[in-house]
Each structure stands twice: as structure tokens, then as C-alpha cells.
C-alpha positions in Angstrom: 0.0 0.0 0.0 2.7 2.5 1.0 4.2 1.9 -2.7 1.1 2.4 -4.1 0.3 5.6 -2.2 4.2 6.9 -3.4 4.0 6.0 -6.9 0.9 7.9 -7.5 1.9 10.9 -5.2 5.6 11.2 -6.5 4.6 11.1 -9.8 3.0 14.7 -9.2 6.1 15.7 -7.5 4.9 15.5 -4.0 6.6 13.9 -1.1 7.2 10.5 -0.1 4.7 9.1 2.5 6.9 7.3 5.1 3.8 5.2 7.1 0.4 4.3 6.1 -2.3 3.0 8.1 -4.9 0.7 6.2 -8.4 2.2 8.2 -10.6 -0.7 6.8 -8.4 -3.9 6.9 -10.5 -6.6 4.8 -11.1 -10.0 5.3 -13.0 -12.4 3.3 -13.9 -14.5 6.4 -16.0 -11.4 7.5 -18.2 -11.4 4.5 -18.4 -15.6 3.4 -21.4 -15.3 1.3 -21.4 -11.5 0.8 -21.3 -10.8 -3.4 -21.4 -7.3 -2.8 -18.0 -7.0 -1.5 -16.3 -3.6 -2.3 -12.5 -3.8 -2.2 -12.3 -0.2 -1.8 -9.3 0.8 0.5 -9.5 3.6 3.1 -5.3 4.6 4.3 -4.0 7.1 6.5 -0.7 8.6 6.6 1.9 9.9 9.1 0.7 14.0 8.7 -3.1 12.9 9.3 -3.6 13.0 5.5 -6.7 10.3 4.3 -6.7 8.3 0.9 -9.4 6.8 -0.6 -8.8 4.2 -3.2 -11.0 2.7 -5.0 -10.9 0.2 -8.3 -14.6 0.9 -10.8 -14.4 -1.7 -12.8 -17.6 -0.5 -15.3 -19.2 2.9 -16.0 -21.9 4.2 -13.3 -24.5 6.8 -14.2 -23.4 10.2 -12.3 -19.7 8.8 -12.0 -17.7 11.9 -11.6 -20.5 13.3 -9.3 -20.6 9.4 -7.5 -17.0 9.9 -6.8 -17.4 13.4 -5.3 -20.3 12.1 -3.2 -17.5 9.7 -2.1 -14.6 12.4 -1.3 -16.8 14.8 0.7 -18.4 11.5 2.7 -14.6 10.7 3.5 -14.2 14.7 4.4 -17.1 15.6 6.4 -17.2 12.5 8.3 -13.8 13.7 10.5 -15.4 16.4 12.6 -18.4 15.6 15.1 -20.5 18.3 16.2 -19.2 20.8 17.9 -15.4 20.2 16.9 -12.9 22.5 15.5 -12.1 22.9 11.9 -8.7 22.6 12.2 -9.3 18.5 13.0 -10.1 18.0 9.4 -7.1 16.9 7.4 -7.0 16.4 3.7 -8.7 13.5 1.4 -7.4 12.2 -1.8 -9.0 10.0 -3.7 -7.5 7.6 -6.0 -9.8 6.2 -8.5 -8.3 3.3 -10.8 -10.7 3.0 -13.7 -10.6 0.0 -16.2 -13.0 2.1 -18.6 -11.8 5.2 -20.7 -13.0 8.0 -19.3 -11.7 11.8 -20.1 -11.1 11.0 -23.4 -9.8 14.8 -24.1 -7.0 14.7 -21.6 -3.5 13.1 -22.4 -1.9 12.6 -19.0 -3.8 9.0 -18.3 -3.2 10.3 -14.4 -5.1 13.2 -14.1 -5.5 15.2 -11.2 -8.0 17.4 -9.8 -8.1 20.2 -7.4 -10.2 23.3 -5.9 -8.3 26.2 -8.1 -8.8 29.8 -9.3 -10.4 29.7 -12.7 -8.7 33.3 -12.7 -5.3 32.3 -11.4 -5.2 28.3 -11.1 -1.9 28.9 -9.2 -4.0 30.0 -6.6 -5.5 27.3 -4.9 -8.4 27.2 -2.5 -7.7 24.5 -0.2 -5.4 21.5 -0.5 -7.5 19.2 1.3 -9.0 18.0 -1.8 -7.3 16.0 -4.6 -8.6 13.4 -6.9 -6.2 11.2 -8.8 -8.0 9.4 -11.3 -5.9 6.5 -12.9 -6.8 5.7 -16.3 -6.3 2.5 -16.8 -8.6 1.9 -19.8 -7.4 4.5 -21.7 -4.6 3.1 -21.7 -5.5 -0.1 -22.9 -7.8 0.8 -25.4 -4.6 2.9 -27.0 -2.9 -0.1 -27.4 -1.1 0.4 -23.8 0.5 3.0 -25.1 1.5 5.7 -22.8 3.5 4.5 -20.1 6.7 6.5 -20.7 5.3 9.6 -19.3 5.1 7.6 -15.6 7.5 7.6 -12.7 9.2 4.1 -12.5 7.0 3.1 -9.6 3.4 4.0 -11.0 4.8 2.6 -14.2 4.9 -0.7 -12.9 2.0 -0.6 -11.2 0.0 -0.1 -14.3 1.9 -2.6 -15.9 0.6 -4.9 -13.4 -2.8 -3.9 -13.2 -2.7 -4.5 -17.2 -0.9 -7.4 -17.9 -0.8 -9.2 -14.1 -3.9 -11.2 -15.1 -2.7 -12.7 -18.6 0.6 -12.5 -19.0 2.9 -15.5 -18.2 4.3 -15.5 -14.7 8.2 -15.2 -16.1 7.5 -12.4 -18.2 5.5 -10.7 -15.3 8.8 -11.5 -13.1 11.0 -10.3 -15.3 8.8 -7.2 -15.8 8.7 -6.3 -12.4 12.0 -7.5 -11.6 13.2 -3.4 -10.3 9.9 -2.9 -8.7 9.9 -5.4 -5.5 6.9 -4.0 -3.9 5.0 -4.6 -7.0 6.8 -7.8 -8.2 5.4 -9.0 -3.9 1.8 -8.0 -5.4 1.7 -10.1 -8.1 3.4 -13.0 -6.3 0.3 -11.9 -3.8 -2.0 -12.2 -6.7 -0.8 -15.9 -8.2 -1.6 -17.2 -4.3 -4.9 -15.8 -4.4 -6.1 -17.2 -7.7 -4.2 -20.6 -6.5 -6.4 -20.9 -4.2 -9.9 -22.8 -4.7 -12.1 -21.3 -1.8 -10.7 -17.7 -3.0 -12.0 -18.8 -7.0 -15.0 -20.0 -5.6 -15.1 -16.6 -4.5 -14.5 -14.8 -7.1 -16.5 -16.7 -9.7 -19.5 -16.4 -7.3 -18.8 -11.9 -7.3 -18.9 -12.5 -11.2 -21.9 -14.7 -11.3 -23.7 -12.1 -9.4 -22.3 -8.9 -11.5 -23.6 -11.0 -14.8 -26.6 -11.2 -12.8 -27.2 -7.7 -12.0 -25.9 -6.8 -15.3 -28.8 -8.5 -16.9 -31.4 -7.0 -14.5 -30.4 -3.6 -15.6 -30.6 -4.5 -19.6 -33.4 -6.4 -19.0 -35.3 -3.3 -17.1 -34.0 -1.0 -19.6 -35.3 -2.8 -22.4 -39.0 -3.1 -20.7 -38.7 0.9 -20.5 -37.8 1.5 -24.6 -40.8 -0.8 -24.8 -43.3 1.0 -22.7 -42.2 4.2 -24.1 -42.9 2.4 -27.8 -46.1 1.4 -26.8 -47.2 4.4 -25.0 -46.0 6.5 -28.6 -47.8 4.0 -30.5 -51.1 4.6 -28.4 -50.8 8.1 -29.0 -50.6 7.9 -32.8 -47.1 8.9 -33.2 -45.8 7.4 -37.0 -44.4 4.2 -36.7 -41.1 5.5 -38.4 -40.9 8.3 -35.7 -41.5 5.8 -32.7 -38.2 3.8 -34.3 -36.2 7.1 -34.8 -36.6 7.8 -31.5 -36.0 4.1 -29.6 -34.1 2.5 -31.9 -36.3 -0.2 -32.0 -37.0 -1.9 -35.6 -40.3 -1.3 -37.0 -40.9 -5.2 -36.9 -40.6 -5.1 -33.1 -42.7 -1.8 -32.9 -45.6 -3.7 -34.7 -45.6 -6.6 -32.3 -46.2 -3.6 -29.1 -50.0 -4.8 -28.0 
């Protein structure tokens, strides 16, 4: 965790952490038959300073605003009522993302912060930050793009890219200069190795296809009523396609 945490703050140009505390240790044996699980990761460093990370695997609906909701949970959550200010400490967020998102920005780590549209070297507070890690950009570019990373958050996307199909001597080899991130991989080939941890994590995939299907499925039955409701109405037939995408086969079927 401490590498992670350096690689990703480093490669901005800010200091090295020297300890972090993970604040929500996880352990399958506290969740057997849970398929929500969320590995999300809450640390905390030497100064006070949080970090949030977190690993979205798929597109949400209101992500950037999801992950806000997020950041200012993590924030206002320091202080009870009635304490000082000066408790709160900063919150960064770092969001690894295996979909492209911010297609119009070219540093696939992009940071965000609370600056003057006037003057952005004036900033408002430095108690927010939000590192977003774009990890399918990269991948849908044909990983290209790793030369403009730090050694450290090099190999960590490296990892994160390759750790799952490429052969375990390459992957050595690979991360042969990064030992911290060579130790998660190793980490990694246990865990798949081991049959009660597959179970689990076919039975988290069996219930995202599940709940992947419910949401087509109920999105589906809405185009349809919305057909069917246009089609009651009198709109043309051509219209009602135009504006659902359903064929005009399917649209005549609508009772």
C-alpha cells in the first residue's frame, strides 16, 4: 500500500509518505457469502492525511458526481459536532478505472483540485485532490502511454494490465526493479491458486452478470413502454423507431 500511495503521489512531485495505516483492513472470512463485497481501501498517513482508493471496474451513471459524493463522505465524516475545523485533514482519492473516461486529456493520471479559474496557481484549499488512474485508456490505445510515468506507477500499471494474462516469467521479469509490486503479483498468483478464494470470485462474477442482466433487461421493458405508449398516442411508426431504436418489426408486435 505504502508503494502504491508513493508511486501515484511522487509522480505529481509530492513527497514521499513514510507510514500508512490501512483504516478498513478486509477480510473475506467477514463477509463468506457476501457478493457485494467492495475492495475499496480507506489509508492514512503519518501527517493525518486520508486516501481513498478505489478500483470501478464498469461505467456508473453520475460517476464523476458518485465519486465526489464519495470524497466529501470521507471529508465531512472527521469532525463531530461541535469540533474545531482545524481536526479535518486532507482527502485524496485515488480512482483506478478500467473504462476510458476523459477521453480529451492526455496525462492518463489526471489530477483534480479546488483552483482559481482566474489564477489556477492560486488554490483554495489542499484538502482536496482526486487522482483518477486511467487505466482503460490506456488499454484501449494499445497500452500506449507508459513513458510519461515515474518508475513506480509505471509498474504498477503494468501490473494492473498485464498481471492477469501475462505469463508468470514475463511478469517476473517485468517487475523484476519494482519489488513491492513484483510482492503484489506473487500476492496475486496465491490468491487465484487458491480454490475457496475462485470460488469466490466466480461467485462476485456470477452475481455482476446477474445484475448486469437486470439492468438490460429493465431498460429494455422501458424503450418498450415508451414504444407502446407513442404508438397509443398515434405517433408514425417511423418516428417511434427514430426515437428508440427499435425496428419497426418489433414496434408492430407492441399490443
Amino acid at each position: 500500500m505504502l508503494s502504491l500511495l508513493n508511486a501515484v503521489m511522487t509522480d505529481i512531485g509530492e513527497p514521499a509518505i513514510i507510514q500508512a495505516t490501512v483504516m478498513n483492513p478486509f477480510s473475506t472470512l467477514d463477509y463468506p457469502d457476501d457478493k457485494r463485497i467492495v475492495l475499496d481501501v480507506r489509508v492514512k498517513d503519518e501527517t493525518g492525511t486520508f486516501y481513498n482508493i478505489e478500483v470501478q471496474r464498469e461505467p456508473h451513471t453520475n460517476f464523476n458526481e458518485r465519486m465526489l459524493y464519495y470524497w466529501s463522505e470521507s471529508y465531512g465524516s472527521q469532525l463531530q459536532r461541535g469540533h474545531d475545523y482545524l481536526r479535518l485533514r486532507a482527502v485524496r482519492s485515488i480512482i483506478i478505472t478500467e473504462f476510458p473516461i476523459f477521453p480529451m486529456l492526455q496525462n492518463l493520471h489526471a489530477v483534480f483540485e479546488l483552483r482559481s479559474r482566474e489564477n489556477p496557481d492560486v488554490l483554495f484549499t489542499k484538502h482536496c485532490q482526486i487522482h483518477v488512474l486511467r487505466l482503460g485508456n490506456f488499454i484501449e490505445n494499445g497500452f500506449v502511454g507508459l513513458e510519461q510515468f515515474g518508475l513506480g506507477l509505471r509498474r504498477w500499471m503494468e501490473f494492473w494490465a498485464y498481471g492477469a494474462t501475462a505469463e508468470e516469467k514475463e511478469m517476473t521479469t517485468m517487475l523484476q526493479d519494482a519489488p513491492e509490486v513484483l510482492a503484489a503479483f506473487e500476492e496475486y498468483n496465491r490468491f487465484k491458486t487458491d480454490p475457496a478464494m475462485r470460488e469466490k470470485v466466480r461467485a462476485r462474477q456470477r452475481f455482476l452478470d446477474d445484475e448486469r442482466l437486470k439492468l438490460t433487461g429493465a431498460y429494455d421493458e422501458g424503450i418498450a413502454e415508451v414504444a407502446l405508449n407513442m404508438k397509443r398516442k398515434g405517433y408514425p411508426t417511423s418516428e417511434i423507431a427514430e426515437m428508440t431504436g427499435l425496428s419497426l418489426s418489433e414496434i408492430e408486435r407492441l399490443t
